[in-house]
Each structure stands twice: as structure tokens, then as C-alpha cells.
C-alpha positions in Angstrom: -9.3 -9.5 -1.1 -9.2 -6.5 -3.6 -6.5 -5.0 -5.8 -6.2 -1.4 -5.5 -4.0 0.9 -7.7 -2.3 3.2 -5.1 -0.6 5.4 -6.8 0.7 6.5 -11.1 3.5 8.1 -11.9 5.2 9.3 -15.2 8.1 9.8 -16.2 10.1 11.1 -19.5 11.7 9.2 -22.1 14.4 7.7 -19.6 17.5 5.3 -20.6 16.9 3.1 -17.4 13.6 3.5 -15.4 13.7 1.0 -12.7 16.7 3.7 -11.1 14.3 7.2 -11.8 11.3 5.5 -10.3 13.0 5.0 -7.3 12.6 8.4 -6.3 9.2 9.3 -7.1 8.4 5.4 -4.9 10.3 7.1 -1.8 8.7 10.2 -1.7 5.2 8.4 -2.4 5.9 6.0 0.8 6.7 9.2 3.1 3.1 11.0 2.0 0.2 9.9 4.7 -1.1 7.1 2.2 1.8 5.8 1.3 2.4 4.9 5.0 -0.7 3.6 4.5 -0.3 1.4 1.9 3.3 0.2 3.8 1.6 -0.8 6.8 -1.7 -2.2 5.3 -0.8 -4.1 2.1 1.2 -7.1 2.4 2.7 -7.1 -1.2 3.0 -3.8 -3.0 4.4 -4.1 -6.1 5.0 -1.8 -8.9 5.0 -1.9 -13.0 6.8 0.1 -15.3 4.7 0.1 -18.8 6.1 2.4 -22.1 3.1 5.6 -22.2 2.1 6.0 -25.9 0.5 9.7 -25.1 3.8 10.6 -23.8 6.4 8.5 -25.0 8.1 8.1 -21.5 7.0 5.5 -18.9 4.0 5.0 -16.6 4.5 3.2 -13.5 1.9 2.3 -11.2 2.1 0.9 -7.5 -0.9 -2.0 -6.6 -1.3 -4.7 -3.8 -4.0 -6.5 -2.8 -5.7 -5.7 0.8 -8.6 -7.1 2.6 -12.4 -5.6 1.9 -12.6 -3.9 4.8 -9.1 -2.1 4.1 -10.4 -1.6 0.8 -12.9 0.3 2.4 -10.5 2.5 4.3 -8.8 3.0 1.5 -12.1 4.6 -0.6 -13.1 6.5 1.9 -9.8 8.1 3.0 -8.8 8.6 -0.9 
């Protein structure tokens, strides 16, 4: 099993960021790898984190997959 970080986003200095990340999380599962993440990863999950070089938010979307999905994954991204 591997933990792969599928995808970052940023965002401003927002009163409530679990509602403005779920935008960005939408549009992210409609590109070509977030349909693969859907499909392949059992348990994506994200984190919302405070970003000290922007004073805003970073969230970032990870799951764990098998190897040879991880595989996939590094050679298609």
C-alpha cells in the first residue's frame, strides 16, 4: 500500500474553508485523474492546513492505493 498526494490546492485568507474547498474538490474529481483517484483509491481524504507563505489555506487530497496503482499513478502523472 502507498500514500500518494493527489492533488494541492490554495486558497486566500477565507472565514470558513471546509465550504470554498468544495469547489476546487469538484472540479479536481471531473479532471481525468481525479476520476482516477475516484475509482482507484478506496479512501480519499483531504486536509485543510493554515499556509504561512500565503496566509490563506492549503488543502491537499491523499489516499492510500495498492503498489501497482501507485505505479499507474507515477507513470500517468
Amino acid at each position: 500500500m502507498k500514500r500518494i498526494v493527489f492533488a494541492t490546492f490554495n486558497m486566500g485568507d477565507v472565514e470558513d474553508p471546509e465550504i470554498y474547498i468544495a469547489q476546487p474538490i469538484w472540479e479536481f474529481q471531473q479532471t481525468p485523474k481525479g476520476k482516477w483517484m475516484m475509482e482507484n483509491c478506496k479512501d480519499p481524504v483531504y486536509d485543510i492546513h493554515p499556509c504561512p507563505e500565503t496566509y490563506g489555506y492549503r488543502a491537499v487530497i491523499y489516499g492510500t492505493v495498492e503498489d501497482i496503482q501507485a505505479t499507474e499513478f507515477y507513470l500517468r502523472w
